[in-house]
KOLTI-386989 format. One record per residue (C-alpha): residue in one letter; x, y, z. Coordinates in nm, 2 decimals, padded with zeros to 4 digits. Example, Ala and Ser with C-alpha at 12.3 -4.5 7.8 and 13.67 -1.06 7.14 Angstrom:
residues 2
+------+--------+--------+--------+
: resn :      u :      v :      w :
+------+--------+--------+--------+
:    a :  01.23 : -00.45 :  00.78 :
:    s :  01.37 : -00.11 :  00.71 :
+------+--------+--------+--------+
This chain:
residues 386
+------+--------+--------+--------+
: resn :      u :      v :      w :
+------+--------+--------+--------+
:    x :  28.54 :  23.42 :  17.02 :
:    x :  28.66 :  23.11 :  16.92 :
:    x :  28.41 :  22.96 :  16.57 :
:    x :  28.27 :  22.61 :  16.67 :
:    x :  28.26 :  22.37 :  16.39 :
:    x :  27.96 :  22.30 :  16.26 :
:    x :  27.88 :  21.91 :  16.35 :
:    x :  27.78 :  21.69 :  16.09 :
:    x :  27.42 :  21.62 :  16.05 :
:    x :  27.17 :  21.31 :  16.01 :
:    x :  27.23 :  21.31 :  15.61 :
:    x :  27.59 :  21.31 :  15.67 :
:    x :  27.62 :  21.04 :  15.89 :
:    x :  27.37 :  20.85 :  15.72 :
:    x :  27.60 :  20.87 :  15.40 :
:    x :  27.90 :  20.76 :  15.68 :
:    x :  27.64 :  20.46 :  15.78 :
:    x :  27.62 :  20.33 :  15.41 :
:    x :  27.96 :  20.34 :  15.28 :
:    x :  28.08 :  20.16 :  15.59 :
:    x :  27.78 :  19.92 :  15.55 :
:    x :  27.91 :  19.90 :  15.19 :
:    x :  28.26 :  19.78 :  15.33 :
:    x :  28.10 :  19.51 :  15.52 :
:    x :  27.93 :  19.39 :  15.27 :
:    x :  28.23 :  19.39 :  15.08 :
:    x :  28.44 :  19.22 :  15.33 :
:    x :  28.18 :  18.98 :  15.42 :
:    x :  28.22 :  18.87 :  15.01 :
:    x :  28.56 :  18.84 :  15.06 :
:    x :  28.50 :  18.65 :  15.35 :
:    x :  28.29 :  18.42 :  15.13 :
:    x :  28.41 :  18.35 :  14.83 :
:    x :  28.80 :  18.47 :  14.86 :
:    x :  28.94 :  18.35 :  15.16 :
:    x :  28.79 :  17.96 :  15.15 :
:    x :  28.98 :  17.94 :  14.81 :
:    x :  29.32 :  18.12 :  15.05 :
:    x :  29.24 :  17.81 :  15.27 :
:    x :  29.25 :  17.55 :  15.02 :
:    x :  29.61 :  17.64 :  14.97 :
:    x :  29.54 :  17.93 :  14.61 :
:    x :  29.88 :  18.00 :  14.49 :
:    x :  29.99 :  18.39 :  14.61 :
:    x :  29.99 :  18.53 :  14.27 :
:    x :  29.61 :  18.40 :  14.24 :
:    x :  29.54 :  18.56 :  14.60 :
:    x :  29.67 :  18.93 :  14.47 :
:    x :  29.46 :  18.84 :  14.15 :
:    x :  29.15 :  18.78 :  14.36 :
:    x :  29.14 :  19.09 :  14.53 :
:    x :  29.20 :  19.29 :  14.26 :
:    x :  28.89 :  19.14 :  14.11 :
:    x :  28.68 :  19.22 :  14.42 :
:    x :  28.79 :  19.60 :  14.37 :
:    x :  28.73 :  19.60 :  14.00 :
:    x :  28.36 :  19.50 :  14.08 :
:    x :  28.36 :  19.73 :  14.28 :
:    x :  28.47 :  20.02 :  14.13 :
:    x :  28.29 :  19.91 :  13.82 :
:    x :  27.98 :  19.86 :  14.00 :
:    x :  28.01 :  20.20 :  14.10 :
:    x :  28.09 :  20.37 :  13.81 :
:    x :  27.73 :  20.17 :  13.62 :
:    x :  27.49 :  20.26 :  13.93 :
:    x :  27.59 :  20.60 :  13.84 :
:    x :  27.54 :  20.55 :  13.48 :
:    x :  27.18 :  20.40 :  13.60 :
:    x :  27.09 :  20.63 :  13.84 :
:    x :  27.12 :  20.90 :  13.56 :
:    x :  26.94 :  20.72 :  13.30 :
:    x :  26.65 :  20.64 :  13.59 :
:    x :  26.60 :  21.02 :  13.57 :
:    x :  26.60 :  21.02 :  13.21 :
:    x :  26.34 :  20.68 :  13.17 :
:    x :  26.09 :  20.78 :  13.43 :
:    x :  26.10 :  21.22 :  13.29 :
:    x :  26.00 :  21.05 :  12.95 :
:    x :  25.74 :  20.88 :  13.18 :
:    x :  25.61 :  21.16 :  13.30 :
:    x :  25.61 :  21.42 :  13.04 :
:    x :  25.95 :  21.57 :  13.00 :
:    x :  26.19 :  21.61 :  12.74 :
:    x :  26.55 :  21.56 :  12.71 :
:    x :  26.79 :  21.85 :  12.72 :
:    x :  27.14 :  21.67 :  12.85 :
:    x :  27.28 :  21.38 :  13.01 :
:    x :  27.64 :  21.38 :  13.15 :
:    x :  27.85 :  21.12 :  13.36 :
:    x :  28.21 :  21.29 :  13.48 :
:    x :  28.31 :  21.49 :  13.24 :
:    x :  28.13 :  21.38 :  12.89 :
:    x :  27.81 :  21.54 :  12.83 :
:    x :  27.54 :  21.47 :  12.55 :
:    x :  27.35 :  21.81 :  12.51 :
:    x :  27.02 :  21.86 :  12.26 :
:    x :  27.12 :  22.19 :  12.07 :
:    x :  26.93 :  22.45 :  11.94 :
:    x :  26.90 :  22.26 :  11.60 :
:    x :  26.76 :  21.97 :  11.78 :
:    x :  27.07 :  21.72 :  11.71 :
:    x :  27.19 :  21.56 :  12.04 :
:    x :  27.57 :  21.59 :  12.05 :
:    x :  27.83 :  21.48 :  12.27 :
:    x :  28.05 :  21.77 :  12.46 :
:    x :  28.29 :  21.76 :  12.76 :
:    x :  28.21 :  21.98 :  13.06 :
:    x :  28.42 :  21.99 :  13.40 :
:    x :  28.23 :  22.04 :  13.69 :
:    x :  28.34 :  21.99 :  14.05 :
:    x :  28.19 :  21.82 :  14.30 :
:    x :  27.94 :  21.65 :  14.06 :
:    x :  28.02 :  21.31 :  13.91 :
:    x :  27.67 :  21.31 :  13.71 :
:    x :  27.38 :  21.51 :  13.60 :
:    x :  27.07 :  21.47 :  13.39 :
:    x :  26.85 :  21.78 :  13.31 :
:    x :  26.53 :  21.77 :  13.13 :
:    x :  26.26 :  22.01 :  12.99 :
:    x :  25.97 :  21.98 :  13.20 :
:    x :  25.59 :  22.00 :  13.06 :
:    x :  25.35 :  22.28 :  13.09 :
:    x :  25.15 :  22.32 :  13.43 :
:    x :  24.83 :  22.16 :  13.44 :
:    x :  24.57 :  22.27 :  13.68 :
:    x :  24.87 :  22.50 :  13.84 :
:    x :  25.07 :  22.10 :  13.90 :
:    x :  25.38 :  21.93 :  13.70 :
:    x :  25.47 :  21.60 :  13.76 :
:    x :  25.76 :  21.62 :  14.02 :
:    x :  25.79 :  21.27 :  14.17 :
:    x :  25.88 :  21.03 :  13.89 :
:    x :  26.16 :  21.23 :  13.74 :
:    x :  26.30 :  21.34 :  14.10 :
:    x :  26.32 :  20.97 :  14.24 :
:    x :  26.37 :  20.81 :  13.90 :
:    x :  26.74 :  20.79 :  13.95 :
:    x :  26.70 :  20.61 :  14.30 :
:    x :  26.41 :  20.36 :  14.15 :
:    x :  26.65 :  20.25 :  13.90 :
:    x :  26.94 :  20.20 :  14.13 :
:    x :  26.70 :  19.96 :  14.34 :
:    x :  26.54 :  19.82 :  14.06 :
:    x :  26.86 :  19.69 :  13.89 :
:    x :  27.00 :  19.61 :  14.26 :
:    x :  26.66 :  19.38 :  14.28 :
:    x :  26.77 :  19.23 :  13.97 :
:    x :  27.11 :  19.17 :  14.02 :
:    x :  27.03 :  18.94 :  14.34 :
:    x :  26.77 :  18.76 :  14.17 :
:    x :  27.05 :  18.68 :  13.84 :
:    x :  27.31 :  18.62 :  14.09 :
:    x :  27.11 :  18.35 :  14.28 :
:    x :  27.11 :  18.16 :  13.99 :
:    x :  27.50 :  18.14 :  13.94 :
:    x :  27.73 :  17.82 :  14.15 :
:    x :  27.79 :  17.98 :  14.52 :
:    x :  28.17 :  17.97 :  14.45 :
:    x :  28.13 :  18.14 :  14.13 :
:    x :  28.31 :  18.51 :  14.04 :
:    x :  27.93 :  18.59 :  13.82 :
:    x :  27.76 :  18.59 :  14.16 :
:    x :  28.02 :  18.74 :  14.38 :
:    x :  28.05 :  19.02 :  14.09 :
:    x :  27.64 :  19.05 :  14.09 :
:    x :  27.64 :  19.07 :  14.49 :
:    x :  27.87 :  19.36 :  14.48 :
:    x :  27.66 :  19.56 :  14.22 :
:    x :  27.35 :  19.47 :  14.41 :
:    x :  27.52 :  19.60 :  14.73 :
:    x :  27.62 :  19.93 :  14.52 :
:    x :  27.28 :  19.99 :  14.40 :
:    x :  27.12 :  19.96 :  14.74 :
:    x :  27.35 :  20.22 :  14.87 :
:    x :  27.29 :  20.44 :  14.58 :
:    x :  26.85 :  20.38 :  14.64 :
:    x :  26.89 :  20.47 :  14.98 :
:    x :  27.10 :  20.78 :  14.95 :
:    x :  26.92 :  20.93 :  14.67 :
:    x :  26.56 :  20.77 :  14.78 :
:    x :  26.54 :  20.83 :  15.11 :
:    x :  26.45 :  21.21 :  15.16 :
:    x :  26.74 :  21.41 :  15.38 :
:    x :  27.00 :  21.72 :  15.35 :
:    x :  27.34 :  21.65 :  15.37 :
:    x :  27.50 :  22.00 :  15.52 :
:    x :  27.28 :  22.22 :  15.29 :
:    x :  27.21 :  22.00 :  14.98 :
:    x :  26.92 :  21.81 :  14.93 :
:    x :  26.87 :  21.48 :  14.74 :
:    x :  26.66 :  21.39 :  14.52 :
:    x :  26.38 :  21.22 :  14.75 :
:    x :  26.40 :  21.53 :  14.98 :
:    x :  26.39 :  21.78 :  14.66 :
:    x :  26.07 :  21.58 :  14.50 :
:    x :  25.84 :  21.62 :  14.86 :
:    x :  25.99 :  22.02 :  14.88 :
:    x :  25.88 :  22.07 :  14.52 :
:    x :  25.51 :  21.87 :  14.56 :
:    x :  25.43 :  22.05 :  14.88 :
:    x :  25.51 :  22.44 :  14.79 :
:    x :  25.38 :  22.59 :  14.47 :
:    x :  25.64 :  22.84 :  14.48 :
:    x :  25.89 :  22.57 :  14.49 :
:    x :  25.75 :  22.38 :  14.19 :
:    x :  25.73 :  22.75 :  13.98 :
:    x :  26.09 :  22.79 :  14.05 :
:    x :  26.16 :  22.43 :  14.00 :
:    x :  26.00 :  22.41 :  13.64 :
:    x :  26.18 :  22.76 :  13.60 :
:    x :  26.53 :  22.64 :  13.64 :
:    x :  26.44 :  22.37 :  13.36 :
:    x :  26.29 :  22.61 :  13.13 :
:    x :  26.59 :  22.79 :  13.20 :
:    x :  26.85 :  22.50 :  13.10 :
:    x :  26.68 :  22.43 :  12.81 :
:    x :  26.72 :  22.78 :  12.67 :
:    x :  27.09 :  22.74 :  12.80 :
:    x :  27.12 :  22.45 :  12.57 :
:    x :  26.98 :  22.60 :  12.26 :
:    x :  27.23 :  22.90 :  12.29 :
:    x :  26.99 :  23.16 :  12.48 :
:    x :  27.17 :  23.39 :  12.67 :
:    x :  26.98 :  23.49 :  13.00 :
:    x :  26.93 :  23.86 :  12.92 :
:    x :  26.74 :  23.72 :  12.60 :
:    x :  26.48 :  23.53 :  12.83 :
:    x :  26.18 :  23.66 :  12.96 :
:    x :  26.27 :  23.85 :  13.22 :
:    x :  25.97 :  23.72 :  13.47 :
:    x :  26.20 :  23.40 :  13.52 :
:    x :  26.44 :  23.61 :  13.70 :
:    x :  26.25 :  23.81 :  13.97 :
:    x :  26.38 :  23.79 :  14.27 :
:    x :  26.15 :  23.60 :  14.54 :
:    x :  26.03 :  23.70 :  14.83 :
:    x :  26.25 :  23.69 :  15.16 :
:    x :  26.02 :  23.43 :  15.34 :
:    x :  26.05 :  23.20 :  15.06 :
:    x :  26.40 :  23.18 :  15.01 :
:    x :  26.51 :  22.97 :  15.30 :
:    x :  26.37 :  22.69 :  15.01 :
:    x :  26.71 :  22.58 :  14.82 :
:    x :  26.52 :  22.60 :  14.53 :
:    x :  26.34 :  22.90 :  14.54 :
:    x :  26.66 :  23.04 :  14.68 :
:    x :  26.83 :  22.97 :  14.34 :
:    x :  26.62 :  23.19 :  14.14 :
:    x :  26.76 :  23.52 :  14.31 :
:    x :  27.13 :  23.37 :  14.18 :
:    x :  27.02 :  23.36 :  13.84 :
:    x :  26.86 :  23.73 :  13.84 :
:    x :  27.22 :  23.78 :  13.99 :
:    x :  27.31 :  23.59 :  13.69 :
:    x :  27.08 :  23.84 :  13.41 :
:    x :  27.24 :  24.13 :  13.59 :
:    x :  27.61 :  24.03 :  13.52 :
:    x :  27.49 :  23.94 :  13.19 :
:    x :  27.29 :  24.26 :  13.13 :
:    x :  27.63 :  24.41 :  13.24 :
:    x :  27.46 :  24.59 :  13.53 :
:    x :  27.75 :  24.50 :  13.72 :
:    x :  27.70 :  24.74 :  14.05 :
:    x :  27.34 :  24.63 :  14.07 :
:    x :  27.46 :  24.21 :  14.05 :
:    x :  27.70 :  24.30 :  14.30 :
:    x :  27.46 :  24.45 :  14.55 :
:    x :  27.22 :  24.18 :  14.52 :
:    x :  27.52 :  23.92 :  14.57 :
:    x :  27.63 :  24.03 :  14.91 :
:    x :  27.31 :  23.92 :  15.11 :
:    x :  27.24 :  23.58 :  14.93 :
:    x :  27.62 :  23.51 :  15.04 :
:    x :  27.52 :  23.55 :  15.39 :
:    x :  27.21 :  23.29 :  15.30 :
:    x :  27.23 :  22.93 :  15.47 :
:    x :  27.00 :  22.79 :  15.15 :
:    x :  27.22 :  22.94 :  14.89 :
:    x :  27.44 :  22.60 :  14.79 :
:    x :  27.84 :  22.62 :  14.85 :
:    x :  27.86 :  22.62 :  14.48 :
:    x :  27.68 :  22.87 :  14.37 :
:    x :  27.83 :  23.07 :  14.63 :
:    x :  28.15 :  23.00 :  14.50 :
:    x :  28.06 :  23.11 :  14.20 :
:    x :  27.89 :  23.45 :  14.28 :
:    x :  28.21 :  23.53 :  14.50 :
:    x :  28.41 :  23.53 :  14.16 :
:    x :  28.16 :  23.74 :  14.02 :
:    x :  28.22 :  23.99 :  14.30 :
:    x :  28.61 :  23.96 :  14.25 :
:    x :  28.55 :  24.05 :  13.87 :
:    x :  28.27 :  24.35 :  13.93 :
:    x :  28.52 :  24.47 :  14.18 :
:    x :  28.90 :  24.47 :  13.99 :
:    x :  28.66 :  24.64 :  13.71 :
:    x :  28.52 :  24.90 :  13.89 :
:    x :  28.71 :  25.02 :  14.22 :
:    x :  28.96 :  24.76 :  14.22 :
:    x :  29.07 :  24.82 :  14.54 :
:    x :  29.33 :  24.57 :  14.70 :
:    x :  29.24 :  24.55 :  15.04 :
:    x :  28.88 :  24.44 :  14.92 :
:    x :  29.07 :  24.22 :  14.72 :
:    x :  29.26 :  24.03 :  15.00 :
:    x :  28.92 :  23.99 :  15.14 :
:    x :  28.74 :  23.83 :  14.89 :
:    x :  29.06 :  23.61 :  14.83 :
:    x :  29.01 :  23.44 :  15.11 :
:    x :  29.14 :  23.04 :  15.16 :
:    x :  28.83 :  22.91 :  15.14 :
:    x :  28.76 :  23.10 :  14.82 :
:    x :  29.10 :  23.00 :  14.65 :
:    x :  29.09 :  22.65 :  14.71 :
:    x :  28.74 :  22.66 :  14.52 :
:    x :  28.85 :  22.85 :  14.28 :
:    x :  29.17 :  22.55 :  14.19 :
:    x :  28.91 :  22.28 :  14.20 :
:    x :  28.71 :  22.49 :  13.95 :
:    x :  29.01 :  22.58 :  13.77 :
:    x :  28.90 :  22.52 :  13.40 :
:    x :  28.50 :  22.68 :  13.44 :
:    x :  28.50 :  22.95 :  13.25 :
:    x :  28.37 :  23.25 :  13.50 :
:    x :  28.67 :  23.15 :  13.72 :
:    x :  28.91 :  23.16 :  13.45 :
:    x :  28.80 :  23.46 :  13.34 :
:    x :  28.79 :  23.63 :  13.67 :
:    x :  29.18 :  23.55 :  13.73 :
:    x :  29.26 :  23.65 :  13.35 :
:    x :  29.11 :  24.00 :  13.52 :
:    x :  29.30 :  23.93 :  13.83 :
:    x :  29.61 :  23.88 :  13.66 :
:    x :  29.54 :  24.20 :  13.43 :
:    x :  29.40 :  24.45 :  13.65 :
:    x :  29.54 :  24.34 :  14.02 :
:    x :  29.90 :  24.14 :  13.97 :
:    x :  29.97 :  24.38 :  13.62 :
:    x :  30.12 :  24.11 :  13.53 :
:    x :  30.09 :  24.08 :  13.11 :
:    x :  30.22 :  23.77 :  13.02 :
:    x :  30.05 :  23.60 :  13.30 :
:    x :  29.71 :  23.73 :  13.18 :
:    x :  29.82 :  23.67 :  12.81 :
:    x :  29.81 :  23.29 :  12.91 :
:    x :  29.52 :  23.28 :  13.12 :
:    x :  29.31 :  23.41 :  12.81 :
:    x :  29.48 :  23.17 :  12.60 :
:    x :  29.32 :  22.93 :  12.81 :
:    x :  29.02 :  23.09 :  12.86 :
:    x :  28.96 :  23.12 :  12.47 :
:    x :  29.01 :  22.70 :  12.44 :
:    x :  28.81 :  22.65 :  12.73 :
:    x :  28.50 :  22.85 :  12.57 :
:    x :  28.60 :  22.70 :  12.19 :
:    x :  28.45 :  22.34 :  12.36 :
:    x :  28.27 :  22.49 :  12.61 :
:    x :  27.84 :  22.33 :  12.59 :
:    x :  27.69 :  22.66 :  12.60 :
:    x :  27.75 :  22.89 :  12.31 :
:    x :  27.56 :  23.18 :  12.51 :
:    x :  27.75 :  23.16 :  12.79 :
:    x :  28.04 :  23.15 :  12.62 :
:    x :  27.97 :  23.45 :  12.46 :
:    x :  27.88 :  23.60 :  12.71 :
:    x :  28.26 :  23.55 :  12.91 :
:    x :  28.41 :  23.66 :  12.60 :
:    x :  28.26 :  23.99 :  12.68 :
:    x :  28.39 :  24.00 :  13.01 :
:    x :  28.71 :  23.94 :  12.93 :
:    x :  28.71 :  24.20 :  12.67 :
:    x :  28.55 :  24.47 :  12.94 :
:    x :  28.88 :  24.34 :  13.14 :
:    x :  29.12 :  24.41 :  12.83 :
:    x :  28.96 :  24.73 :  12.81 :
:    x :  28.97 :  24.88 :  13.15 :
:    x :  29.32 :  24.77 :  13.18 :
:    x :  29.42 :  24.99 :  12.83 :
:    x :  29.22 :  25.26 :  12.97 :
:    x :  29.47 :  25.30 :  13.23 :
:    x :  29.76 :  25.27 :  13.02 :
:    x :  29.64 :  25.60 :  12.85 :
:    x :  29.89 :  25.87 :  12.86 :
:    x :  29.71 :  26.18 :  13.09 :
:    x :  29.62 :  26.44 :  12.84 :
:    x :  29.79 :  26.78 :  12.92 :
+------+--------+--------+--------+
């Protein structure tokens, strides 16, 4: 039977809708203030100038709403309670350590261009405050937005400060409405839809406070078999078609590997891959898991080819410097390919990946991997005793 593709849904062309209402917007400004000044005979080089300008506002404008929307997080969690454990925009990342000290770090992660994480505050009458922090980012964005039109009415008509201002108001609308406005786009959900899932469902708030807790321990160095081990039970199966609550059974899968009760990780793994709340990332991520429990243990090839499949490789190059995935083709490489100097450079690269990587505890804990790797491959290189 032929597989339908899956048709996009409302989030997804709502995000459409507002980048192509962000094009207007940007067009009409061109229309405005650019091609008047074409009319009135500007020289050619000034016209290539102009335009360029319009895309540097724009690109700049998008590049500081992001910055914003972060730091709205960060500004209204202080608000409400909670307590700073990292900020990051691309790939620079300023991380509170287990000393205390705040230091900047670089981190890689795909198909994220921003991220702030915060400790939250004890429960209170079984509640946390959930709505602030969650649509902090998207209050800021409007907020500044706001601001921008009222600064920009103030400027000439014809000047560049109030076309520049226009475009970063238009930016920071988009930005409020995509983040504000509570929807899934496939399977993710923003920030507005996360805050009304989390306020509505006890069980969602637990594992939404649990997830925090859990970063925070991340960030001092804890490594998750040394937290307490109620954070990673696995919820119930009528609870986990929540996102949120869903995550908290990829963590426990997370102990498990770390506990180095590989068979078990594994056998929890294969349902939640079949799981429609489970993001693609974390599914990514738990499929190289699988690949390393498996070129450890059986290693078998044809289960290999399986779980090598397109999809899975092209996730795998976009993830390329992230430590489990380099550490599950340094295994690949060793246990699968035999190929020595291949793996040789894979671990070189693993090694300065983890020498910078954020999270000493995790970093230890792939180190260990690798060696169980190393090992299994000189076990086989053993002479057979006669």
């Amino acid at each position: 039977m032929k597989k339908l593709k899956k048709k996009p849904d409302l989030g997804t062309w709502f995000g459409i809708l507002c980048f192509a209402a962000l094009g207007a917007v940007v067009g009409m400004l061109y229309l405005r203030y650019i091609l008047p000044a074409i009319d009135a005979g500007m020289p050619k080089g000034q016209r290539v100038w102009s335009v360029l300008l319009l895309a540097a506002f724009l690109y700049s404008s998008l590049f500081l709403q992001l910055i914003l929307h972060e730091a709205g997080h960060l500004v209204f969690g202080l608000l409400s309670g909670y307590r700073f454990s990292s900020f990051r925009v691309f790939q620079f990342m300023w991380l509170r350590e287990g000393d205390g000290r705040v230091r900047l770090k670089k981190m890689d992660l795909a198909g994220t261009a921003g991220q702030c994480l915060m400790s939250p505050p004890d429960f209170k009458d079984g509640r946390i405050p959930v709505m602030l922090y969650n649509f902090g980012g998207a209050l800021m964005n409007a907020l500044t937005a706001l601001l921008a039109l009222c600064v920009g009415l103030l400027f000439s008509a014809e000047s560049l400060a109030r076309l520049g201002l226009m475009v970063f108001c238009a930016v920071g609308v988009m930005f409020a409405l995509l983040n504000g406005l509570p929807m899934r786009t496939g399977l993710v959900s923003n920030d507005g839809r996360n805050a009304l899932d989390i306020a509505r469902d006890p069980a969602a708030m637990r594992a939404f406070w649990v997830q925090l807790r859990m970063n925070e321990e991340v960030s001092r160095g804890v490594r998750q078999k040394d937290m307490p081990a109620e954070w990673f039970q696995v919820p119930p199966d009528e609870e986990m078609k929540n996102g949120i609550i869903a995550a908290l059974a990829v963590f426990a899968c997370g102990r498990l590997m770390d506990e180095h009760r590989f068979e078990e990780a594994d056998a929890l793994m294969h349902p939640l891959l079949c799981m429609d709340s489970i993001p693609g990332l974390y599914k990514g991520l738990m499929r190289c898991d699988r690949m390393y429990v498996e070129l450890i243990t059986k290693n078998r090839p044809e289960a290999l080819r399986g779980m090598r499949s397109k999809e899975q490789m092209k996730f795998m190059k976009a993830m390329a410097r992230y430590p489990s995935v380099l550490r599950t083709e340094y295994a690949y490489a060793l246990l699968a390919e035999k190929d020595g100097e291949k793996a040789a450079a894979l671990r070189d690269k693993l090694e300065k990946q983890l020498a910078a990587y954020p999270y000493p505890g995790e970093a230890e804990a792939e180190r260990e991997f690798a060696d169980i790797a190393a090992d299994k491959e000189k076990q086989h290189e053993l002479p057979e005793t006669v």
